[in-house]
N, C-alpha and C positions, 0 to 999 in steps of 0.2 A: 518445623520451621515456622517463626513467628515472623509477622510485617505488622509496622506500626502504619505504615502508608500504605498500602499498596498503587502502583502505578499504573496507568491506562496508557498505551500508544496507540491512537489514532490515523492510520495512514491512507492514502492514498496515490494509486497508478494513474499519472497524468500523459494525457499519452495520443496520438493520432486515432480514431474510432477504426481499426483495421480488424476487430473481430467477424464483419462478415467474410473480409477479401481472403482469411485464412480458411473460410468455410466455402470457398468457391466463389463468391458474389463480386464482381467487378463493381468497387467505387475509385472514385479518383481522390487523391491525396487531397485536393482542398474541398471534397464532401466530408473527406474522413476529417480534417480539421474543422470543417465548419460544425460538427456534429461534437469533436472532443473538447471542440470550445463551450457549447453552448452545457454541455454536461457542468463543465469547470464553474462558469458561469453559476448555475443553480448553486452547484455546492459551495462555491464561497458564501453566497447568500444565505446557505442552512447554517453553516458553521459560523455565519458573523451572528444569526439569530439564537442559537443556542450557547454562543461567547464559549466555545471550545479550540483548543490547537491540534493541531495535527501536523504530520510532516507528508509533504508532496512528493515521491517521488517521480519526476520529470524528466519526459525525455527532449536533447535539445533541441531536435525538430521540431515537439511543442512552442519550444523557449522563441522558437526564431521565427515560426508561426503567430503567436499571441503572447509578444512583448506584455501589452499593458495587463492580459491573465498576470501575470508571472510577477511584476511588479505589485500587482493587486494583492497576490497572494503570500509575498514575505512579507507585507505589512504584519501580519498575524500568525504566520506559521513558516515552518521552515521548508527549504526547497533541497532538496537529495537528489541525486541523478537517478533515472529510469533508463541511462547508456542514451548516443544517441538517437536511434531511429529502433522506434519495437519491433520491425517486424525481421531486424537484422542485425548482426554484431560482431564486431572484429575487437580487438584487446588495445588495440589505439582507440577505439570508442569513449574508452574510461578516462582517459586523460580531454578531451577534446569535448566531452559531455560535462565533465566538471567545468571546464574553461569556459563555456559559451554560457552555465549556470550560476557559474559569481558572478558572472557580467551585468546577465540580466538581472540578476537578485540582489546584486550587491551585499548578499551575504556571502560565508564561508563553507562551501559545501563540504558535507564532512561523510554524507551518506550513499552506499548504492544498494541497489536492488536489481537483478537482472531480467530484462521479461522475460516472462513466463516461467519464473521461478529457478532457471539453469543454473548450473555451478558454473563457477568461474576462481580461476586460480588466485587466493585470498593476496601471493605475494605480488601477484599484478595489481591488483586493488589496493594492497596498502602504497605499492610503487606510483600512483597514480595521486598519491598525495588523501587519500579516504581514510578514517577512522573507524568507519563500521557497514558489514553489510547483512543485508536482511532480506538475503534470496532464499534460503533454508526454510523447506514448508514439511515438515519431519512426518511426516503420512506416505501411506502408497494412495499415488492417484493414476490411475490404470492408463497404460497408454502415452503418461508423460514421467513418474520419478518412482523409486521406492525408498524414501528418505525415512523409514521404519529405526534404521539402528542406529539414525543422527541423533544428538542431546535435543530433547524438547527446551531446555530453558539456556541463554547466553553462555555461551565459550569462547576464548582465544583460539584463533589459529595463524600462527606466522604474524602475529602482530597487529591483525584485528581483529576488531570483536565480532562475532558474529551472533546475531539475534533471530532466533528462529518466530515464524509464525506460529502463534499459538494453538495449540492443538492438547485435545484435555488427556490429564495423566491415566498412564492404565492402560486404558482402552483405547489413546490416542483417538479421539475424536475429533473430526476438522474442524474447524474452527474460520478458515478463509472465504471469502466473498460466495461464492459457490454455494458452500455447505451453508450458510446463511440464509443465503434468498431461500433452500431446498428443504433444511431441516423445519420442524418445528417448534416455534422461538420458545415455547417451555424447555425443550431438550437444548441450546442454545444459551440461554440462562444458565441452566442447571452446570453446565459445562464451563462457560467463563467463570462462574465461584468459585468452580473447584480450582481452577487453572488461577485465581487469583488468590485462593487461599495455600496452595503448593507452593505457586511461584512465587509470590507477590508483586506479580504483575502479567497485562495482558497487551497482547501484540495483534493488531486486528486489520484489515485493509478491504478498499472496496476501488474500486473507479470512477472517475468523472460521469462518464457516457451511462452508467445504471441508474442516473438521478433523471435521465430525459426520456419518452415515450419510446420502446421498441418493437410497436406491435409491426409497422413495415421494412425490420431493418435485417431479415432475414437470418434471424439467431433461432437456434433450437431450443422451447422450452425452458430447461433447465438454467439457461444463462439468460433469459429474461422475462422468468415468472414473476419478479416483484419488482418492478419498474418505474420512472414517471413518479406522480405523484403519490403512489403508494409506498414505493421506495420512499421518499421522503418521508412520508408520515412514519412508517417502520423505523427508519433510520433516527431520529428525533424520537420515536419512544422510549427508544435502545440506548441514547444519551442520558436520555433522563432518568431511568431505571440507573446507570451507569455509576451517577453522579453521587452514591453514596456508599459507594464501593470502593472507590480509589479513589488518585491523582489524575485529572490527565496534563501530559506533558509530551515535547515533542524529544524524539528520538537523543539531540545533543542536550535538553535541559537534562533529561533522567541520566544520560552521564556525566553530566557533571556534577549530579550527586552524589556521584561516587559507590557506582552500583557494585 
């Protein structure tokens, strides 16, 4: 399979900072906003600096927490639902996450993503008025999915598309925020080529909250070895490395190119 383009999607989980309170740590709902704000914050500022788009997935707690985030951020990239509240979810979420996300965005939400990567029944999503979702992370990740015998690159199911997170052929190597900050960004490279010369295109995602300092935020290691401003820096390498490999585009421009 030949790509004359291939396509880069840039995404992002915008979202209340609840990764400690799922590890035990009592914070309260506006430390965890004041913390998933100021993430957001940075990252618009990288991504207006490097003049790339991406799609936010947001959840509408966010939206109804930092209006002016949310406006800030469809100036230049597109706003998807992350359901309403992360750290919980019921199937009326999908409809009521969208609705509080066109409002604030004055766009057309067309996208969802489930936290922490859940299935969710595709004809309830497409019932919810959505076009595409992109909870499918097609790896075993121990102790939460074994999404091994899903399709690595976009299929229909019941009427959406569904867009899996990238993950390289073969060997199925991760590819997700995680496996980034952990692997070794040669092994990382070598993996997106492949995955861009297979698929012709790469689907990638990270968080708000990894852009700001976590040495006292009570996360283990693994979820905040590359952080603050070295996240940054990392992150801006990896763009520009990027930037002669493909398109980047957000999630509805690349359909309507008619993928």
């Amino acid at each position: 399979m030949t790509h004359a383009e291939p396509t880069i999607l840039l995404s992002f989980d915008v979202e209340e900072f609840d990764a400690p309170v799922s590890r035990g740590r009592a914070i309260s709902m506006a430390e965890q906003m004041e913390q998933g704000g100021r993430g957001q914050e940075r990252t618009l500022s990288l991504l207006d600096a490097l003049q790339v788009p991406s799609t936010m997935f947001t959840t509408a707690n966010f939206a109804e927490w930092h209006p002016g985030l949310i406006t800030r951020a469809a100036r230049s990239h597109e706003i998807a639902s992350h359901a309403h509240w992360h750290a919980s979810f019921k199937i009326e979420d999908l409809a009521t996450s969208r609705a509080i996300l066109r409002a604030a965005s004055a766009q057309e939400v067309l996208g969802f993503r489930r936290p922490r990567l859940q299935h969710t029944d595709p004809a309830a999503i497409r019932a919810a008025g959505y076009a595409y979702d992109s909870s499918v992370n097609p790896i075993w990740l121990p102790g939460r999915y074994s999404n091994r015998a899903l399709p690595r690159v976009p299929y229909r199911v019941e009427g959406i598309l569904e867009v899996p997170i990238s993950t390289s052929p073969s060997l199925r190597l991760p590819l997700f925020w995680l496996a980034w900050k952990n692997l070794p960004m040669p092994i990382v490279r070598e993996a997106c080529e492949r995955c861009l010369a297979a698929d012709g295109m790469l689907n990638l995602f990270w968080h708000p909250w990894e852009f700001i300092d976590l040495r006292s935020a009570g996360l283990p290691l693994h979820m905040r070895r590359v952080d603050g401003e070295r996240m940054c820096d990392r992150f801006a390498a990896f763009v520009e490395w990027l930037r002669s490999r493909g398109r980047f585009a957000t999630f509805t421009d690349w359909m309507a190119r008619g993928i």
